[in-house]
N, C-alpha and C positions, 0 to 999 in steps of 0.2 A: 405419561412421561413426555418432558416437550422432546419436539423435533431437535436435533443434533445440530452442533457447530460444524460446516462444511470445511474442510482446510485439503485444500486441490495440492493435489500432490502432483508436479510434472516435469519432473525429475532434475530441479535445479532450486530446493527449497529446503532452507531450516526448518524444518517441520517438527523435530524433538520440542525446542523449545517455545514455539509455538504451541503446541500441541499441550506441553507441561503448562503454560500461561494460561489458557481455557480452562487448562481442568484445574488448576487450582485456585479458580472463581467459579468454579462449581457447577461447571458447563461440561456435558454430552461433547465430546468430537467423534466426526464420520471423516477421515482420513482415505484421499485415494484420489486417480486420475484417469476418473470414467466420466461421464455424464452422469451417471447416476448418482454419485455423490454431490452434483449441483442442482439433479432433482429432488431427491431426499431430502437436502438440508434446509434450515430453517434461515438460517444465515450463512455468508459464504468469504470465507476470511484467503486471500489470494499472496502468501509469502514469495520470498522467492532473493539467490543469491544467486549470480552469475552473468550472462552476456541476456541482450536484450533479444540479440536474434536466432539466439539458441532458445530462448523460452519459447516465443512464438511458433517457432517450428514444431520444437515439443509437445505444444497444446496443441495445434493444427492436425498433430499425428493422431492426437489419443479424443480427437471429434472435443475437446473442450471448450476451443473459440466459439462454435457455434452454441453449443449447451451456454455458455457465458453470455453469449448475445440474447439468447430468448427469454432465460430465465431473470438476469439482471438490468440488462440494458430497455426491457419489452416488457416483461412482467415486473420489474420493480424489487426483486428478490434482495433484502441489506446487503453489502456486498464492503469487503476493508482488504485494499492492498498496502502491502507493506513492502518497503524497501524497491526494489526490482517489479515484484508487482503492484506497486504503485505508478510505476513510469509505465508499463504497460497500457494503462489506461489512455495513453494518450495517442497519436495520432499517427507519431512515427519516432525513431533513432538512427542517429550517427553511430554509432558505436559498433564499432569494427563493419561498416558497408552501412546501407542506408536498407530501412528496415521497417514496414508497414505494422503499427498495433492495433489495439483492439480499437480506438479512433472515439472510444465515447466524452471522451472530454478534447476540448481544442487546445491542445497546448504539442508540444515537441521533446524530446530527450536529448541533451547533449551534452558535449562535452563540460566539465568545467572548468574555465580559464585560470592559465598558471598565474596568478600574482603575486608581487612580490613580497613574501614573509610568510606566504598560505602555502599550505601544500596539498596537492591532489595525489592522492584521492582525502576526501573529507572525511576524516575518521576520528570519531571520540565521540566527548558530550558536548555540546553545543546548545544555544538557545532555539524555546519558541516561540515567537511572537505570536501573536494572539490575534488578526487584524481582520476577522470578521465571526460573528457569533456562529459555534456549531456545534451539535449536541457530543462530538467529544471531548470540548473541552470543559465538560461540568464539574467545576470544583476544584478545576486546577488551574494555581496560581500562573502568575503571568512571568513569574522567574524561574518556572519549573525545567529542569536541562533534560534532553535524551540524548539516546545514543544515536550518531550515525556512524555511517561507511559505504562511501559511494563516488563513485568518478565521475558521473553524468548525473546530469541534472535536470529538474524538468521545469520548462520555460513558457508559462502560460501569462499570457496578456489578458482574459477574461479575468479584472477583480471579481467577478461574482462568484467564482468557484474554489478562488484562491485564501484560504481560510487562515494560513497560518504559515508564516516565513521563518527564514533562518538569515542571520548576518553574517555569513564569511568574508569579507571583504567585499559583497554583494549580495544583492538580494537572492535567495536559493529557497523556491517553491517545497516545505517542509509536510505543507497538509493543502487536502484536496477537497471540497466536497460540494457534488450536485444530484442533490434530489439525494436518491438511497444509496449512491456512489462515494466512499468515502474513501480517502489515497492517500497511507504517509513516508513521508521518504526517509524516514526515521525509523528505525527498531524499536516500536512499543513494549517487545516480550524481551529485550535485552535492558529497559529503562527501570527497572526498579519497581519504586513506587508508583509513579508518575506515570511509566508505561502499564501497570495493571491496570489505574483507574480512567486509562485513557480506553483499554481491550473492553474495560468494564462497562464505559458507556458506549460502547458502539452496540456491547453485547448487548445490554439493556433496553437499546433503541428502537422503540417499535419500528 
């Protein structure tokens, strides 16, 4: 039997339907918020709904940040933040105090500016642009919509990592990806179609 879908559980994550998304593409999930669940697993899927600096704390409590550093950041282990956990990956956040992440990629979290006719926080379906090739976008069109919901935003100037936008009245860093780090600020397990086959190539993804 392969090794299990990792989905870190740390006490601020949609995890039901996450958890339902994996297994009904025919994936093992190891659900939990130890280290051992980031040693165990084969890949390591990072949800997460709520405040930036509530997560971090949370993982910091249950020894995850460092299990995350060794096994993903050092050893290379597939690694998909979604939502929340996707901005985690970055370096720091405003949102509600100023607030240290996991730092692996160069970019920021913050807020997103009120403009006029947009509303914040960024919720529905929205587009993805498409603006550098990566292995989850295999097979999906370049007018395919997902869902967001999210106040803060993540602000990365490295085009090398920056795989795929979104246009709300600006540009909003939508997908992330360097090396086996892969980051969307989008609900792939809330998008349908388009968010399976998006779960589907990451899961795939040697």
């Amino acid at each position: 039997m392969a090794d299990p879908i990792g989905i870190i559980d740390y006490g601020l994550s949609n995890l039901a339907c996450v958890q339902a998304a994996v297994g009904r593409l025919g994936f093992e999930t190891l659900v939990g918020g130890t280290p051992d669940v980031v040693e165990r697993a084969a890949k390591i899927i990072l949800p997460g709904v709520g405040a930036f600096g509530d997560a971090m704390r949370n993982m910091r409590d249950r020894d995850l940040v460092s299990a995350l550093n060794h096994h993903v950041n050092e050893r290379g282990k597939p690694f998909l933040g979604i939502c929340l956990g996707a901005q985690l990956v970055a370096k720091d956040s405003d949102e509600f105090g100023e607030h240290e992440g996991l730092g692996w990629i160069d970019a920021n979290v913050r807020r997103l500016p009120s403009l006029e006719g947009l509303r914040v926080p960024h919720t529905g379906w929205d587009d993805l642009e498409q603006v550098s090739s990566c292995a989850l976008f295999k097979s999906i069109p370049e007018d395919a919509l997902f869902y967001y919901t999210h106040s803060h935003g993540i602000f990365c100037e490295d085009d090398e990592v920056v795989a795929g936008i979104c246009n709300y009245g600006q540009r909003i860093v939508s997908v992330l990806q360097k090396g086996n780090i892969f980051a969307t600020q989008f609900h792939p397990e809330k998008s349908q179609r388009f968010g399976l086959l998006l779960l589907q190539n990451f899961l795939a993804h040697a």
